[in-house]
C-alpha positions, -999 to 999 in steps of 0.1 A, spaced: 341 -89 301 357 -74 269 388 -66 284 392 -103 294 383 -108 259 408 -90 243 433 -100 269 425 -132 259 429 -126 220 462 -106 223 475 -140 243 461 -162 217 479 -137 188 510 -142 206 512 -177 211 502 -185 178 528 -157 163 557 -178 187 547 -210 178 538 -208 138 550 -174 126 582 -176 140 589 -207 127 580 -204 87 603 -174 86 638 -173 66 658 -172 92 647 -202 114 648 -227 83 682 -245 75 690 -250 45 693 -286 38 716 -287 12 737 -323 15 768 -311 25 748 -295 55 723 -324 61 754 -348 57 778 -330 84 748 -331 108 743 -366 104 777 -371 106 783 -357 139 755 -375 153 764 -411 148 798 -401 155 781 -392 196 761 -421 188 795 -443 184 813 -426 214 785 -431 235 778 -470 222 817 -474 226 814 -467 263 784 -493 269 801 -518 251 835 -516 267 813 -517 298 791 -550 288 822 -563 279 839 -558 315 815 -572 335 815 -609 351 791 -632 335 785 -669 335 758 -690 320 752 -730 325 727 -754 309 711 -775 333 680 -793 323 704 -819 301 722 -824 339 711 -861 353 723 -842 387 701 -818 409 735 -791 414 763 -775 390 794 -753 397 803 -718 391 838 -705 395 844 -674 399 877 -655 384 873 -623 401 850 -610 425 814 -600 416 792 -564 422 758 -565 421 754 -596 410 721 -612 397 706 -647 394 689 -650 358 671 -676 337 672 -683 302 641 -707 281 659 -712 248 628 -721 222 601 -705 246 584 -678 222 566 -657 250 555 -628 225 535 -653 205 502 -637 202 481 -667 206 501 -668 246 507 -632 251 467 -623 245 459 -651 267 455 -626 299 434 -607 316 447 -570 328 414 -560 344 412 -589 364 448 -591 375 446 -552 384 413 -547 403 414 -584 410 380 -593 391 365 -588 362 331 -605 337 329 -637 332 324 -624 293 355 -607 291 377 -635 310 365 -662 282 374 -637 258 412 -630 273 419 -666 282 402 -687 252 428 -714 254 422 -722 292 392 -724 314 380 -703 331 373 -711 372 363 -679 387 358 -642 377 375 -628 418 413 -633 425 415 -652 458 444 -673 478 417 -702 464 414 -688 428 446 -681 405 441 -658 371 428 -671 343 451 -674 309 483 -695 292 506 -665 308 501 -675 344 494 -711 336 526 -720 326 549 -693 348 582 -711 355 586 -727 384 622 -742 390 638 -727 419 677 -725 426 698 -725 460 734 -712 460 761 -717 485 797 -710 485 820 -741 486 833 -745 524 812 -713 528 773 -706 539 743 -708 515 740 -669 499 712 -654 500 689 -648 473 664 -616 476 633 -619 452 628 -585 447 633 -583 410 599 -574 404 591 -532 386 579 -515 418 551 -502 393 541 -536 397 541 -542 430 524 -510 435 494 -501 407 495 -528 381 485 -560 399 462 -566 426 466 -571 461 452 -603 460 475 -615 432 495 -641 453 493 -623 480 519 -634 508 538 -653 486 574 -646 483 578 -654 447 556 -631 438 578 -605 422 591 -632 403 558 -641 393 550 -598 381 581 -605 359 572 -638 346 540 -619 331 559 -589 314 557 -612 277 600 -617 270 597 -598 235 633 -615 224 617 -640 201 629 -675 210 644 -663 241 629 -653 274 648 -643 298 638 -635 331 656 -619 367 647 -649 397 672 -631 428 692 -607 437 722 -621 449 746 -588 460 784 -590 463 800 -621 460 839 -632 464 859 -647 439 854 -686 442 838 -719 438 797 -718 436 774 -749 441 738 -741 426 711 -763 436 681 -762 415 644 -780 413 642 -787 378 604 -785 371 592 -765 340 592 -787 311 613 -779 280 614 -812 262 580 -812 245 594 -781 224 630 -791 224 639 -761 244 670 -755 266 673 -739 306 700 -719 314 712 -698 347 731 -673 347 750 -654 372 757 -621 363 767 -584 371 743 -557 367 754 -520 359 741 -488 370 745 -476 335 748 -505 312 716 -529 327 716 -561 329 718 -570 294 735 -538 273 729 -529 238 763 -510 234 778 -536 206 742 -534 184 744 -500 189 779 -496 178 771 -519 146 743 -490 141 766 -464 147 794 -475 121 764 -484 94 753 -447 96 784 -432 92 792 -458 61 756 -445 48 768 -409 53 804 -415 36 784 -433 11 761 -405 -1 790 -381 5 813 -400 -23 777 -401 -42 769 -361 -44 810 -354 -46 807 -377 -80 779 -366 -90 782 -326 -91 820 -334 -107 801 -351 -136 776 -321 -133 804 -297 -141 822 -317 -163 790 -319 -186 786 -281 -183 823 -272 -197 817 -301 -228 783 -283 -233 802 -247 -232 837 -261 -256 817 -272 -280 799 -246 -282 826 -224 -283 838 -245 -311 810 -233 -338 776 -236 -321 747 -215 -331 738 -191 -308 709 -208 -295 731 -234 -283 752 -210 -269 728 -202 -246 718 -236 -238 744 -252 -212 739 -282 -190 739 -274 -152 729 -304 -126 702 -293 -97 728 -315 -77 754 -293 -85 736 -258 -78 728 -271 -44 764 -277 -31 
């Protein structure tokens, strides 16, 4: 028992040498002066704006169109296609719709829409703003809460001009989703229900949720007639629908980030250039009041002052 003991101390000694000792030592620490601090910086928003570079020349390659249709006094629009489409998807867009309000994202109950049930305490709690009908998900019972409540519900047809209707797969669900985070009962057999997982992910873009409904695959280049079922209400907010057709990258997404990215790329290096103009300035000034200091007292200074010259903690550091 001691041996284990002192086996066990030794390992203990060692890991805590490895992970703490080793680490306050000289030799380990850099030394963050700014020209060193400032070169590492600047290297890394320079891979930052190589790396943004490449996503945005890659957002900005892709095939994308978007058209308003709840202003439409038809039931159809057009889409013409330039060049053909890979991996294309079918999204939507509610302009005005604030999903990530707190009041409407809180309005939901996890428990019951994983397990499928959950207290009748806990569901008025979740879903204060609507009532509540019954505590067990059932092909009778939906869940409780404004998030499912108002899930939109206009659906869209597309066919190819002199062509066949093109088939839109509904899978755009997180297989997460499908698979642990809701319930089996949770519109179970229904074919919009991945649409439906997605509608209840909260949008966090502010005034603009924007959702996947199909995937729609390959398509030629071309004339497109969409067909939609315009249901879900926008006029009482003064919102806007949109669809939009749209390639989807392995790398980029659906929606890349590479131009903020770049923007945040270029501010950090300005920052960096910024500060290195700012030290550069400062320790010339720095040795520029040292040699005044020293001249004058060169010049006839008591030896007191002789001793006294002006050195910047900027300056000793570069």
């Amino acid at each position: 028992m001691s041996e284990l003991v002192e086996k066990t101390q030794k390992l203990t000694g060692w890991i805590t040498h490895k992970l703490f000792k080793e680490a306050q030592d000289r030799y380990v620490q850099p030394v963050l002066t700014p020209i060193i601090a400032g070169t590492c910086m600047c290297l890394s928003f320079m891979v930052l704006a190589i790396i943004t570079a490449f996503l945005a020349i890659s957002q900005n390659n892709r095939v994308a169109i978007s058209k308003r249709y709840d202003d439409l006094s038809d039931t159809s629009l057009t889409m013409s296609l330039a060049k053909d489409m890979k991996n294309a998807y079918l999204f939507y867009e509610l302009d005005d719709f604030y999903q990530n309000h707190k009041r409407f994202a809180d309005s939901i109950s996890w428990e019951q829409l994983s397990t499928g049930s959950d207290s009748q305490g806990n569901l008025e709690d979740a879903c204060t703003y609507t009532k509540v009908v019954c505590r067990t998900l059932s092909d009778t019972c939906d869940p409780c809460g404004l998030v499912y409540r108002a899930h939109f519900n206009d659906t869209f047809t597309l066919t190819k001009v002199g062509g066949s209707t093109v088939t839109l797969n509904p899978t755009v669900g997180w297989k997460t989703d499908r698979d642990n985070k809701f319930d089996d009962a949770f519109e179970k057999g229904d074919p919009d229900r991945d649409r439906l997982t997605s509608w209840m992910r909260v949008s966090g873009l502010g005034g603009k949720t924007l959702k996947p409904y199909a995937k729609v695959g390959d398509l030629d280049k071309g004339d497109y007639t969409l067909a939609f079922n315009s249901v879900f209400p926008v006029n009482s907010f003064s919102g806007q629908k949109r669809v939009i057709l749209m390639e989807v990258g392995d790398v980029v997404g659906a929606f890349g980030w590479g131009l903020p990215l770049l923007s945040g790329a270029a501010a950090g290096l300005l920052l960096v250039s910024s500060l290195a103009i700012y030290f550069f300035i400062a320790a010339k000034l720095a040795v520029t009041l040292s040699m005044k200091v020293i001249n004058r007292n060169k010049a006839g200074g008591s030896k007191d002052e002789e001793e006294t010259t002006y050195q910047s903690p900027i300056a000793g550091r570069l």
